[in-house]
One Martini backbone bead per residue (centre of mass of N, CA, C, O) as a GRO file, in nm:
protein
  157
    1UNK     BB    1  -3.462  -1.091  -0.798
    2UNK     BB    2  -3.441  -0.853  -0.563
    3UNK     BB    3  -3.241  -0.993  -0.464
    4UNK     BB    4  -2.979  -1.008  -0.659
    5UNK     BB    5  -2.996  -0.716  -0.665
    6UNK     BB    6  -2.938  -0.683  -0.378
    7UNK     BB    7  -2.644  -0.843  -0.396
    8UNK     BB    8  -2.528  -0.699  -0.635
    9UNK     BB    9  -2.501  -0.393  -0.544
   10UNK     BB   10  -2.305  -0.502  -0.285
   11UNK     BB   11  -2.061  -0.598  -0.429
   12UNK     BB   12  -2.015  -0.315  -0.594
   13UNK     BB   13  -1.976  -0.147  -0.365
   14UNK     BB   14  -1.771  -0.279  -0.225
   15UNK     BB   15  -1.555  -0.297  -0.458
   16UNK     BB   16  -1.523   0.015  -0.470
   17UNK     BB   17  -1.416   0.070  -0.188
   18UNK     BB   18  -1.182  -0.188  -0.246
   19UNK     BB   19  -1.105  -0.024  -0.515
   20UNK     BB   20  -0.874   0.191  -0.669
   21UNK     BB   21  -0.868   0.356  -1.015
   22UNK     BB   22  -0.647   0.666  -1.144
   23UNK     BB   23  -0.557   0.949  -1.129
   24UNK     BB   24  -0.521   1.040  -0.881
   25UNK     BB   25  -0.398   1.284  -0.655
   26UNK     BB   26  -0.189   1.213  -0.392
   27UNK     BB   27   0.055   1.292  -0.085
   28UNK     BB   28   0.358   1.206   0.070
   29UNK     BB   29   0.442   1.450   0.284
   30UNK     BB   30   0.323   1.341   0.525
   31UNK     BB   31   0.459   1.142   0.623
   32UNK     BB   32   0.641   0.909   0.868
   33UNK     BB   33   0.928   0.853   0.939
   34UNK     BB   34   1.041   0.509   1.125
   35UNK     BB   35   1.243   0.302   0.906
   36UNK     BB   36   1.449   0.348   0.668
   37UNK     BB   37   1.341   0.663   0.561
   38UNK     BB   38   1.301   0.870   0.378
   39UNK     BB   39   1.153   1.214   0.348
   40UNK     BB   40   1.219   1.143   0.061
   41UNK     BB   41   1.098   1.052  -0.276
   42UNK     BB   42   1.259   0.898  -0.512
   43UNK     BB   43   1.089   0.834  -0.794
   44UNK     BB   44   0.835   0.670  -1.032
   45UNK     BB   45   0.776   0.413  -0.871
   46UNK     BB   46   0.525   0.277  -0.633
   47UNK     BB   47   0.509   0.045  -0.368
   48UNK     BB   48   0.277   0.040  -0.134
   49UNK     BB   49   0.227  -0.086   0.204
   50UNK     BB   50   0.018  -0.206   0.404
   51UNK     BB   51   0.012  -0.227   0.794
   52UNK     BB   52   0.046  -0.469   1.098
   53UNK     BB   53   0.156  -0.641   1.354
   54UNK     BB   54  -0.143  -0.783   1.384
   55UNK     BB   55  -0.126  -0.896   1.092
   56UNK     BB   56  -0.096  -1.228   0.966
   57UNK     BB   57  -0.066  -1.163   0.673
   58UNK     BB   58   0.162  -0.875   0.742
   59UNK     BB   59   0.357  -1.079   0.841
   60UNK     BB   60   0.401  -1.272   0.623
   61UNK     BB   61   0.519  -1.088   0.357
   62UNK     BB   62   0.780  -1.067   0.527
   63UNK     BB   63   0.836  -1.388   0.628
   64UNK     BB   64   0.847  -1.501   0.310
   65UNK     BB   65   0.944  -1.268   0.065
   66UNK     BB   66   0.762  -1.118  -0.105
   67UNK     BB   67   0.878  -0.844  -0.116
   68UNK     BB   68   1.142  -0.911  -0.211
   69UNK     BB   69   1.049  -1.046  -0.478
   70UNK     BB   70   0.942  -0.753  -0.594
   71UNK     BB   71   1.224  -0.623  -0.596
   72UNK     BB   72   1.334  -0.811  -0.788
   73UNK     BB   73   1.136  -0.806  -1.025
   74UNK     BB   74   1.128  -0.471  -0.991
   75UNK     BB   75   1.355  -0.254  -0.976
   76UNK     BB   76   1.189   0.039  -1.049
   77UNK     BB   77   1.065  -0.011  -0.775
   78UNK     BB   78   0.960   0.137  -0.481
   79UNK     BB   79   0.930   0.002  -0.177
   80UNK     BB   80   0.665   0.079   0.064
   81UNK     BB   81   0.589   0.132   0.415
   82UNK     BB   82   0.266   0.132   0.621
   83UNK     BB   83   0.223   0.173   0.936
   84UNK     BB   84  -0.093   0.116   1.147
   85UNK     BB   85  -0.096   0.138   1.396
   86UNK     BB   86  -0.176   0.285   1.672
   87UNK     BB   87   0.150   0.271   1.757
   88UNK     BB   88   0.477   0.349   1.689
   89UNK     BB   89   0.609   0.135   1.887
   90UNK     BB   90   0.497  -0.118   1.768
   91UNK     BB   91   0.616  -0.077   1.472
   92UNK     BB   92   0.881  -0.062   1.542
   93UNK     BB   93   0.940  -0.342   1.714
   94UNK     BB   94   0.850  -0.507   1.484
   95UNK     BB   95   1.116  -0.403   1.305
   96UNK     BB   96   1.345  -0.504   1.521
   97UNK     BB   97   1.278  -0.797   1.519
   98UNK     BB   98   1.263  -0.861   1.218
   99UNK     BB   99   1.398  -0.683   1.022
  100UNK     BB  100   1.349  -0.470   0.856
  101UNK     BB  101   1.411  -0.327   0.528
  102UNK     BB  102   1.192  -0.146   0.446
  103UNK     BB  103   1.068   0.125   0.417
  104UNK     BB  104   0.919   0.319   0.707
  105UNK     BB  105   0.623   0.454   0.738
  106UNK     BB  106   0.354   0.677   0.864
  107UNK     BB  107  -0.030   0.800   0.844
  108UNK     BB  108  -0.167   0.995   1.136
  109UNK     BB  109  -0.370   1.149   0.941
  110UNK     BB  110  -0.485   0.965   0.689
  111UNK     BB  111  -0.452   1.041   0.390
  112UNK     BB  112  -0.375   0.864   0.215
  113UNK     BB  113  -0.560   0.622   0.308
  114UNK     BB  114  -0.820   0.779   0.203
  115UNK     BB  115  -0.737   0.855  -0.099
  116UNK     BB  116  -0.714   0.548  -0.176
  117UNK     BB  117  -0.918   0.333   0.015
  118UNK     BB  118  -0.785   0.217   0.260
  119UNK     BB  119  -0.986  -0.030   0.481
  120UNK     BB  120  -0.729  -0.199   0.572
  121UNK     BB  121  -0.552  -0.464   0.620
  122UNK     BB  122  -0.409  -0.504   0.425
  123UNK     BB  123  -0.276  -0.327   0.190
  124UNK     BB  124  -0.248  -0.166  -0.151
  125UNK     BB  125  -0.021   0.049  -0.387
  126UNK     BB  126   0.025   0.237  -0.736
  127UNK     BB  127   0.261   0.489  -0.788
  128UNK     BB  128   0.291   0.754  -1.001
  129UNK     BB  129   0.552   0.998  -1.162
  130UNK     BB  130   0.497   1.258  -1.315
  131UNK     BB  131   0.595   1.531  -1.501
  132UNK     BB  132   0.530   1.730  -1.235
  133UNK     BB  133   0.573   1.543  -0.941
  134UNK     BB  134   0.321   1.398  -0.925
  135UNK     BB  135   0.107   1.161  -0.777
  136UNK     BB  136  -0.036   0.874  -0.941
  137UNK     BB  137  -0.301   0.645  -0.952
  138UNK     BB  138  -0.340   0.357  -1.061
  139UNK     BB  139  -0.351   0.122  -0.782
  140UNK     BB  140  -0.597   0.025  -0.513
  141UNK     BB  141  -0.625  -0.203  -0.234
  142UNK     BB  142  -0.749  -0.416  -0.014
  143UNK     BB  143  -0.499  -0.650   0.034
  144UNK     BB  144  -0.293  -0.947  -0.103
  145UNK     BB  145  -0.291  -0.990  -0.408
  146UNK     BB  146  -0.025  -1.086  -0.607
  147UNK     BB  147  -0.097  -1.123  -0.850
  148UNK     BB  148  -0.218  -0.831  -0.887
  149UNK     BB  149   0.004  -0.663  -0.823
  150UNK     BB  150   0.197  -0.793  -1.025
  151UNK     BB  151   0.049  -0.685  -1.249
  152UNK     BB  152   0.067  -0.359  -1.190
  153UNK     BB  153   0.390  -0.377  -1.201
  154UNK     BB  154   0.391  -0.443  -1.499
  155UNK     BB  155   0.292  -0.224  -1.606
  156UNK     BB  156   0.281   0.088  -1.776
  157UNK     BB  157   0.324   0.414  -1.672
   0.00000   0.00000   0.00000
């Protein structure tokens, strides 16, 4: 029984590190344009992808279509990437092999990532923006389960 109560206790705290739901205030402000990425994002609705150039799961999602059937499925939805690489250069090499068509931020800081509680690649976040102009999360998870993202995305602001 002691055993299950600790395999119960450690997948719980795992679930909650790897997804957060909640109002918390975000700030995209700090976002690093790397590829088709405006200054500012201006929109009410935000989907976040994290990736990176060798995450084959990250690179999966470009290269069948899911991401672009997500903009089209959701059109009032703002689809952002945010490459994750070590280094600018290969998340460029990545968007210009591949041709991206998704604007891709950098988060230097790793601030945004933080926030989130983004803890590797894929991740990805649904961001609404409040009546005061600030980003509040809806949910956001690291992994890239489609059906989950789907609900969230279909989910009411």
């Amino acid at each position: 029984m002691k055993t299950f109560k600790l395999i119960f206790s450690i997948l719980f705290v795992c679930s909650s590190l790897a997804s957060a739901r909640g109002d918390g205030i975000v700030s995209l402000d700090q976002l690093k344009p790397l590829a088709g990425a405006d200054a500012k994002i201006e929109t009410q609705k935000v989907f976040v992808y994290f990736w990176a150039s060798w995450c084959p799961e990250c690179r999966e999602k470009f290269a069948d279509g899911a991401l672009s059937a997500l903009q089209k499925d959701f059109p009032k939805t703002k689809i952002v990437t945010i490459n994750a690489d070590r280094t600018e250069e290969r998340g460029k090499a990545f968007v210009e092999a591949e041709k991206i068509s998704f604007p891709v931020y950098r988060d230097d800081s790793k601030a945004l990532t933080k926030s989130l509680k983004i803890f590797g690649v894929p991740g990805w976040a649904v961001l609404n923006r409040n009546p005061n102009g600030q980003w509040s999360v809806q949910k956001s998870a690291t992994g890239a389960d489609l059906a989950e993202i789907r609900s969230e995305l279909g989910r009411a602001m």
